[in-house]
PDB file as gemmi writes it, atoms N, CA and C in Angstrom:
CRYST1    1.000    1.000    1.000  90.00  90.00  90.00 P 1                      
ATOM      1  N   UNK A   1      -2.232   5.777 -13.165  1.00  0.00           N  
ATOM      2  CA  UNK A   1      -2.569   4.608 -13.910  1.00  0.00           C  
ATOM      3  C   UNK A   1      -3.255   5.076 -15.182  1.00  0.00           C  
ATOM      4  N   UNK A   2      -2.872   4.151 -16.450  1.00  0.00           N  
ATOM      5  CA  UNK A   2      -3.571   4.947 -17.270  1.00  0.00           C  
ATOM      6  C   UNK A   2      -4.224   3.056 -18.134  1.00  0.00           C  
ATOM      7  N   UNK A   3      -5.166   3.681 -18.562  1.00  0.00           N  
ATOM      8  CA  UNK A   3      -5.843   2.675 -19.333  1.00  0.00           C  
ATOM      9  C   UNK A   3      -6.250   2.930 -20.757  1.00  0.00           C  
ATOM     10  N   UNK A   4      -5.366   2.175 -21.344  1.00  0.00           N  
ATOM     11  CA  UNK A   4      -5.680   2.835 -22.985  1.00  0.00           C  
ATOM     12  C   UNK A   4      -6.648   1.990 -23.486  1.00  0.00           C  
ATOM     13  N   UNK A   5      -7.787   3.000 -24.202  1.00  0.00           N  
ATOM     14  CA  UNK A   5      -8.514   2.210 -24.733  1.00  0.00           C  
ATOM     15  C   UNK A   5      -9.771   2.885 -25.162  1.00  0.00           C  
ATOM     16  N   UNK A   6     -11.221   3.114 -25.756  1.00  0.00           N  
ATOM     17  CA  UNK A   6     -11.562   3.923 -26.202  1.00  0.00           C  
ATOM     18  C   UNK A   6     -12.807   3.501 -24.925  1.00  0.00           C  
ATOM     19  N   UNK A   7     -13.014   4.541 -23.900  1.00  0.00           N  
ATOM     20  CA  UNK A   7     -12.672   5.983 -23.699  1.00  0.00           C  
ATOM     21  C   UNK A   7     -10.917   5.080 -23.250  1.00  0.00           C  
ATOM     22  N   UNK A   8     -10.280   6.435 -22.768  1.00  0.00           N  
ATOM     23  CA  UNK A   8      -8.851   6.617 -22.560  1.00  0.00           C  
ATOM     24  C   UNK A   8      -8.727   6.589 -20.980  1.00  0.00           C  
ATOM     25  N   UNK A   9      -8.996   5.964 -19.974  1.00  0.00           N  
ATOM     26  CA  UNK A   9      -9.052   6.180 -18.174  1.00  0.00           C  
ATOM     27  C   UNK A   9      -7.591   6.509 -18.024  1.00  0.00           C  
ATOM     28  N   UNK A  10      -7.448   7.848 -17.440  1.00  0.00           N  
ATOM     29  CA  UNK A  10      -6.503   8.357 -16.472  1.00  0.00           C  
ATOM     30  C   UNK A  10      -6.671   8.579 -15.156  1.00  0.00           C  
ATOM     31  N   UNK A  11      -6.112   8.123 -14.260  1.00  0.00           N  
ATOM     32  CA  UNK A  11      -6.247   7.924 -12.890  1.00  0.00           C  
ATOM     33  C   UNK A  11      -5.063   8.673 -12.110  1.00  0.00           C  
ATOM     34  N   UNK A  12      -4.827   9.937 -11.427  1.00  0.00           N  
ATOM     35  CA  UNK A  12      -3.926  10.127 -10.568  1.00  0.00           C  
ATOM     36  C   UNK A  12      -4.302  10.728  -9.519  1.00  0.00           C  
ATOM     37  N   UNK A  13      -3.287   9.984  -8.613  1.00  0.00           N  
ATOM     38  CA  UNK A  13      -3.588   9.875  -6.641  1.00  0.00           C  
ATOM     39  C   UNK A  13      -1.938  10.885  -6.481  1.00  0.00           C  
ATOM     40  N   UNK A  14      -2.669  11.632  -5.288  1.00  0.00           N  
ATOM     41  CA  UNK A  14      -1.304  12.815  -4.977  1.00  0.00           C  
ATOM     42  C   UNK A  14      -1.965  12.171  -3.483  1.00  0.00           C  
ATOM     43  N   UNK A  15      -0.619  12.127  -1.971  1.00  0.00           N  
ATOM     44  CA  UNK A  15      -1.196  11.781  -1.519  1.00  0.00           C  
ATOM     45  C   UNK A  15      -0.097  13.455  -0.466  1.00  0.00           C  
ATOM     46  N   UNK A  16      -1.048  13.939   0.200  1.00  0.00           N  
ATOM     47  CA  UNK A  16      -0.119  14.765   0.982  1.00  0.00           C  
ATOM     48  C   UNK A  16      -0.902  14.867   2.167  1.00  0.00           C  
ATOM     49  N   UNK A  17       0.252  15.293   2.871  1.00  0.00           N  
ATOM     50  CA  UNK A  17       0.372  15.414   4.510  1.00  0.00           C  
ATOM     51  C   UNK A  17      -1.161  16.767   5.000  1.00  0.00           C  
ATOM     52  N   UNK A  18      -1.204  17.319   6.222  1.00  0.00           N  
ATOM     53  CA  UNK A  18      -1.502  18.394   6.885  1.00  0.00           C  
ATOM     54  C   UNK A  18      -1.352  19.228   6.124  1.00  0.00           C  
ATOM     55  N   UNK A  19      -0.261  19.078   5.969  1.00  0.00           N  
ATOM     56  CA  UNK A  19       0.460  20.907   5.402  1.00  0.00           C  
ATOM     57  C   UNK A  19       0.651  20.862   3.876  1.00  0.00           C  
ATOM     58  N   UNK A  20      -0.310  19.617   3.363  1.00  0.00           N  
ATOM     59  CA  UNK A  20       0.806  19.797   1.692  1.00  0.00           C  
ATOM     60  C   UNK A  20       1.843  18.924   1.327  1.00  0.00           C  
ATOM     61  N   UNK A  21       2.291  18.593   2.294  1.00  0.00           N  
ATOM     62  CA  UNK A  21       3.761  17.983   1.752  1.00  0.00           C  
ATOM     63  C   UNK A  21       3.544  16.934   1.430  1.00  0.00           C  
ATOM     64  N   UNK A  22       4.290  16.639   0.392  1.00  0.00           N  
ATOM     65  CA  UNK A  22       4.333  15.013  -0.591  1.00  0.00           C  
ATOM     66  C   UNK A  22       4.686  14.071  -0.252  1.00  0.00           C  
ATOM     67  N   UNK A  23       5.802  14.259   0.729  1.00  0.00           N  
ATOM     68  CA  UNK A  23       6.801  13.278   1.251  1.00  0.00           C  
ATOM     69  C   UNK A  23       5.864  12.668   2.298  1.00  0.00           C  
ATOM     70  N   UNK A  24       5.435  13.808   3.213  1.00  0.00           N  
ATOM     71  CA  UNK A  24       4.511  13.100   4.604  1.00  0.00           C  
ATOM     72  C   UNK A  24       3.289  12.395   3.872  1.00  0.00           C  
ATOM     73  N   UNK A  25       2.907  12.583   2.874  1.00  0.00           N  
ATOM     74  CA  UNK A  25       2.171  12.016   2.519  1.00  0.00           C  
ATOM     75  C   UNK A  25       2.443  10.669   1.869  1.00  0.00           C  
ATOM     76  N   UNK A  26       3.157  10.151   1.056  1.00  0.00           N  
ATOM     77  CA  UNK A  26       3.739   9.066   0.804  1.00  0.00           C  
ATOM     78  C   UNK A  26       4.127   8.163   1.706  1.00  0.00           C  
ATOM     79  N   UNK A  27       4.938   8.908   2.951  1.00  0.00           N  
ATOM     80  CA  UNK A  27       5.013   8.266   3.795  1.00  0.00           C  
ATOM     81  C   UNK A  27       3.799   7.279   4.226  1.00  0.00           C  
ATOM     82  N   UNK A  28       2.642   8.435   4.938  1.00  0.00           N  
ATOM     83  CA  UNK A  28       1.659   7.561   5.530  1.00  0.00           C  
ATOM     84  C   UNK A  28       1.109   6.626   4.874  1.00  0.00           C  
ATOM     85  N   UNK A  29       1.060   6.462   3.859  1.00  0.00           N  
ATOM     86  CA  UNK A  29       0.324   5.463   2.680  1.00  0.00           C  
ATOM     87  C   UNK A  29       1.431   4.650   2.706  1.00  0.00           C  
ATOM     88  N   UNK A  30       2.284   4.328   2.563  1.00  0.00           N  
ATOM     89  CA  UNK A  30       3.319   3.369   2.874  1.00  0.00           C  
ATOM     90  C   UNK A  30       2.944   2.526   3.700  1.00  0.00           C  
ATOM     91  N   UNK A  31       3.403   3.368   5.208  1.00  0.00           N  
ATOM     92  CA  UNK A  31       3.020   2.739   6.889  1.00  0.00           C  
ATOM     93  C   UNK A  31       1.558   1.887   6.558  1.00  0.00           C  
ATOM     94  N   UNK A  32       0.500   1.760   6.025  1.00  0.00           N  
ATOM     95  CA  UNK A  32      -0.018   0.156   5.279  1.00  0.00           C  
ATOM     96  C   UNK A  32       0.616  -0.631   5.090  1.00  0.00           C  
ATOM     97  N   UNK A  33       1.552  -0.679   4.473  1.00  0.00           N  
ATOM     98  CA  UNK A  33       2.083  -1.813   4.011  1.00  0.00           C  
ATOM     99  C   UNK A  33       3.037  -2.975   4.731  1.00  0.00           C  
ATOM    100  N   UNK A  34       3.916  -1.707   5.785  1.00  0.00           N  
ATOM    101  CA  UNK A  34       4.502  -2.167   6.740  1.00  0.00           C  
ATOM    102  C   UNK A  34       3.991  -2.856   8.138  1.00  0.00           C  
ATOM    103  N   UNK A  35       2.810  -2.047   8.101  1.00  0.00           N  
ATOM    104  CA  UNK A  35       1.619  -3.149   9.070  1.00  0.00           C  
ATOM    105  C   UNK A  35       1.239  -4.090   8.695  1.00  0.00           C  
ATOM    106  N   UNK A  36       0.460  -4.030   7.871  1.00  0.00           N  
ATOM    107  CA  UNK A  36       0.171  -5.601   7.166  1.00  0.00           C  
ATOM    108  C   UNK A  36       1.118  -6.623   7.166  1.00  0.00           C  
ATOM    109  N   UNK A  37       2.445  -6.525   6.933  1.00  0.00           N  
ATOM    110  CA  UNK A  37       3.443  -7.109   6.867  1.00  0.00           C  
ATOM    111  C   UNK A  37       3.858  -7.468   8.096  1.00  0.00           C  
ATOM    112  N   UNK A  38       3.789  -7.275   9.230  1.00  0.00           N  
ATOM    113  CA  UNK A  38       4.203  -7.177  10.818  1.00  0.00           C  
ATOM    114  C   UNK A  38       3.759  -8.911  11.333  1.00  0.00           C  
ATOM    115  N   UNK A  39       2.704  -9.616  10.648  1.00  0.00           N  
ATOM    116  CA  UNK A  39       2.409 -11.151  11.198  1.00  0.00           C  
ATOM    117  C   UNK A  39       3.091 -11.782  10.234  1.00  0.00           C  
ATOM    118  N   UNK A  40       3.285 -11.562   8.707  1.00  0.00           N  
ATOM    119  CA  UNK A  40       4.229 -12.376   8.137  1.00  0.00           C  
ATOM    120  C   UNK A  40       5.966 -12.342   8.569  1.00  0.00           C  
ATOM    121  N   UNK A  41       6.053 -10.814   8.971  1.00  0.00           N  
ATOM    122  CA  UNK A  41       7.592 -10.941   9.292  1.00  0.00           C  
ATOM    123  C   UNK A  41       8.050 -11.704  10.871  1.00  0.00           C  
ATOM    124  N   UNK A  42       6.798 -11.945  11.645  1.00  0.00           N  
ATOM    125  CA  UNK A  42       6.698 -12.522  12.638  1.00  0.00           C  
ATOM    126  C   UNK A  42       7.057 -14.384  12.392  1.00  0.00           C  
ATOM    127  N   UNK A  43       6.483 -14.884  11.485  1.00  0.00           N  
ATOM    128  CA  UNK A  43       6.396 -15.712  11.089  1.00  0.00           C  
ATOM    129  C   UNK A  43       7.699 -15.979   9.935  1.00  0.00           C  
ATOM    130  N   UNK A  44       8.301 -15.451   9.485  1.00  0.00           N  
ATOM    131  CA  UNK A  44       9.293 -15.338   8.558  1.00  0.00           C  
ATOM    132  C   UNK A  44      10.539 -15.624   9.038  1.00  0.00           C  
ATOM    133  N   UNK A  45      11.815 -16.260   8.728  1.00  0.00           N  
ATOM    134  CA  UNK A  45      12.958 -16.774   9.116  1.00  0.00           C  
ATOM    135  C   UNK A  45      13.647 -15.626   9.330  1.00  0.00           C  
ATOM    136  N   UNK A  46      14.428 -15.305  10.171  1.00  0.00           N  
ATOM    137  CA  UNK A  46      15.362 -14.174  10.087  1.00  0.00           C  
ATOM    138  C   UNK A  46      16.461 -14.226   9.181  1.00  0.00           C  
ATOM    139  N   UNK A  47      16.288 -12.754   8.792  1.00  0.00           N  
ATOM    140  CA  UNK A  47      17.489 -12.693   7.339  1.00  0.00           C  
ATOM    141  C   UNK A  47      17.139 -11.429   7.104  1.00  0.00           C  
ATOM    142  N   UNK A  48      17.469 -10.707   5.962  1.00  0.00           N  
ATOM    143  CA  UNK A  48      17.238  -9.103   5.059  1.00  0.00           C  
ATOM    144  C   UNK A  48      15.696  -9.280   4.449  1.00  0.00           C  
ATOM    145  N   UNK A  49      15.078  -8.821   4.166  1.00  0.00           N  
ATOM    146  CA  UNK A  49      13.863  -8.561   3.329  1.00  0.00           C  
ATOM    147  C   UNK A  49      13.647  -7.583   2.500  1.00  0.00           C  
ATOM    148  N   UNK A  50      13.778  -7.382   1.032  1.00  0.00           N  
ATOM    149  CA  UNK A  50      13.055  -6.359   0.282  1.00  0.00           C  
ATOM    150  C   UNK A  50      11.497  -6.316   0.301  1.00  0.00           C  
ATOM    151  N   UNK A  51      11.238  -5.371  -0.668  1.00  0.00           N  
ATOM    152  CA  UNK A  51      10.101  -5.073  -0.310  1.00  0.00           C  
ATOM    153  C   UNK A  51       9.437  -6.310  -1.646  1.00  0.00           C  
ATOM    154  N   UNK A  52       9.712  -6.627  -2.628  1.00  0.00           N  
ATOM    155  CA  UNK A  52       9.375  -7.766  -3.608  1.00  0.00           C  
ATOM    156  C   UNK A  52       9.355  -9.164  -2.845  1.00  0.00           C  
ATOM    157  N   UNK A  53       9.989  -9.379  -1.734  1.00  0.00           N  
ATOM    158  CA  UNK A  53      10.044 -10.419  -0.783  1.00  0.00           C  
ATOM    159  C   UNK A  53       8.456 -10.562  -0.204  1.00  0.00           C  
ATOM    160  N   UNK A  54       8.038  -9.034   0.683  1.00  0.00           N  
ATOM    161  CA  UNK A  54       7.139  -9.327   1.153  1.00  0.00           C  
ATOM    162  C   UNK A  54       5.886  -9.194   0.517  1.00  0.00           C  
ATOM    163  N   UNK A  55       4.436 -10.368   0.731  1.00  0.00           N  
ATOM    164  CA  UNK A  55       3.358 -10.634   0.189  1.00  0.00           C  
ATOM    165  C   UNK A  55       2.463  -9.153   0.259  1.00  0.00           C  
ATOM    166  N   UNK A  56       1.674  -8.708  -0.914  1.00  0.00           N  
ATOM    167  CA  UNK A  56       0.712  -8.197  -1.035  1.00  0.00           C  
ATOM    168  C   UNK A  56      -0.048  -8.228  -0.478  1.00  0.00           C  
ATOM    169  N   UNK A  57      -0.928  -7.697   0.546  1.00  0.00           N  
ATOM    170  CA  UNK A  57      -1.882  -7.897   1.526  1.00  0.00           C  
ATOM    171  C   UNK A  57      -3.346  -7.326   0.988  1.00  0.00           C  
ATOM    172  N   UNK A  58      -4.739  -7.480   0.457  1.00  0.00           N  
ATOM    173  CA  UNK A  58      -5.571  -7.380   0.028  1.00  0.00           C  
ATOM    174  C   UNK A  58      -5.958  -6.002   1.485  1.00  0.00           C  
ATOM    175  N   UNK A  59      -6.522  -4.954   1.043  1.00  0.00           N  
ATOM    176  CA  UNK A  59      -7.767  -4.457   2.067  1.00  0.00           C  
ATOM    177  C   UNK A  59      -8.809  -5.277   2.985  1.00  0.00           C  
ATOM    178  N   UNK A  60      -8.461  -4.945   4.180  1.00  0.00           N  
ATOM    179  CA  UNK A  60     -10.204  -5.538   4.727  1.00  0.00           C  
ATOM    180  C   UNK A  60     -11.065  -4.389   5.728  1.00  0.00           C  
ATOM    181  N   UNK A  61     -12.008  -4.681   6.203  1.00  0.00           N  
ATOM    182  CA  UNK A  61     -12.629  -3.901   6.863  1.00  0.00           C  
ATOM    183  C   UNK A  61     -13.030  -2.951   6.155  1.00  0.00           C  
ATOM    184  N   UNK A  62     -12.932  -1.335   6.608  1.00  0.00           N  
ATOM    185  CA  UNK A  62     -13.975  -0.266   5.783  1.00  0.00           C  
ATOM    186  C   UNK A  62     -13.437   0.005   4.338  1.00  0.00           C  
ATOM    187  N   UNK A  63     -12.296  -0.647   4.174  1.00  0.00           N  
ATOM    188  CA  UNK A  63     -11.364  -0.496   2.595  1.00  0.00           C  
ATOM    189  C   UNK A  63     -11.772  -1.724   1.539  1.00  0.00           C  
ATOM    190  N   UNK A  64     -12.399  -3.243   2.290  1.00  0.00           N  
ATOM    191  CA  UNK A  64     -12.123  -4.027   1.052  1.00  0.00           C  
ATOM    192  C   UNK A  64     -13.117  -5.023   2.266  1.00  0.00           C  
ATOM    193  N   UNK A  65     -13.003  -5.881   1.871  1.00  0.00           N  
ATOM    194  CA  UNK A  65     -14.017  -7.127   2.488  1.00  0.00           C  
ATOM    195  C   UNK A  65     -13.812  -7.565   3.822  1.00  0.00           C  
ATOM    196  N   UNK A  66     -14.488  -7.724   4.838  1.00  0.00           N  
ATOM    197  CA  UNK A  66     -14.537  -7.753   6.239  1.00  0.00           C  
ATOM    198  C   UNK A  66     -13.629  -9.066   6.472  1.00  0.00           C  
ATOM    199  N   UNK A  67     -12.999  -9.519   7.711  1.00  0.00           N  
ATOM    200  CA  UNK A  67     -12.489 -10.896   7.474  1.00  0.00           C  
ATOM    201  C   UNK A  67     -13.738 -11.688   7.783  1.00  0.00           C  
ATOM    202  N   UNK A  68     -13.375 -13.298   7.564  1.00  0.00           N  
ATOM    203  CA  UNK A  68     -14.344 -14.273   7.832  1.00  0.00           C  
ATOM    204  C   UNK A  68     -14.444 -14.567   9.062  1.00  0.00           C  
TER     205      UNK A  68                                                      
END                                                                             
């Protein structure tokens, strides 16, 4: 992410596995998203789903705000 502007914020996240690897690492940071998603697709009509289909899910607990 970059933020232009005076100062200039550059932000980069590498996310890797055990061993290094990029891929295992991408992966696991993914597998978020697909959980979160697991009560809406429950709730969702059956059909195909991209990933622009399914809702953005905010952090909660030790990442972002506890639920209510």
């Amino acid at each position: 992410m970059i933020i232009e502007g005076d100062p200039r914020i550059e932000v980069n996240i590498e996310a890797t596995d055990h061993v290094g690897n990029r891929s295992g690492g991408g992966n696991a940071t993914a597998v978020g998203r697909l959980v979160s998603a697991i009560d809406w697709l429950v709730d969702a009509a059956p059909g195909l789903y991209d990933a622009l289909d399914v809702p953005m899910r905010p952090a909660v607990g030790k990442l972002g705000q506890k639920p209510a």
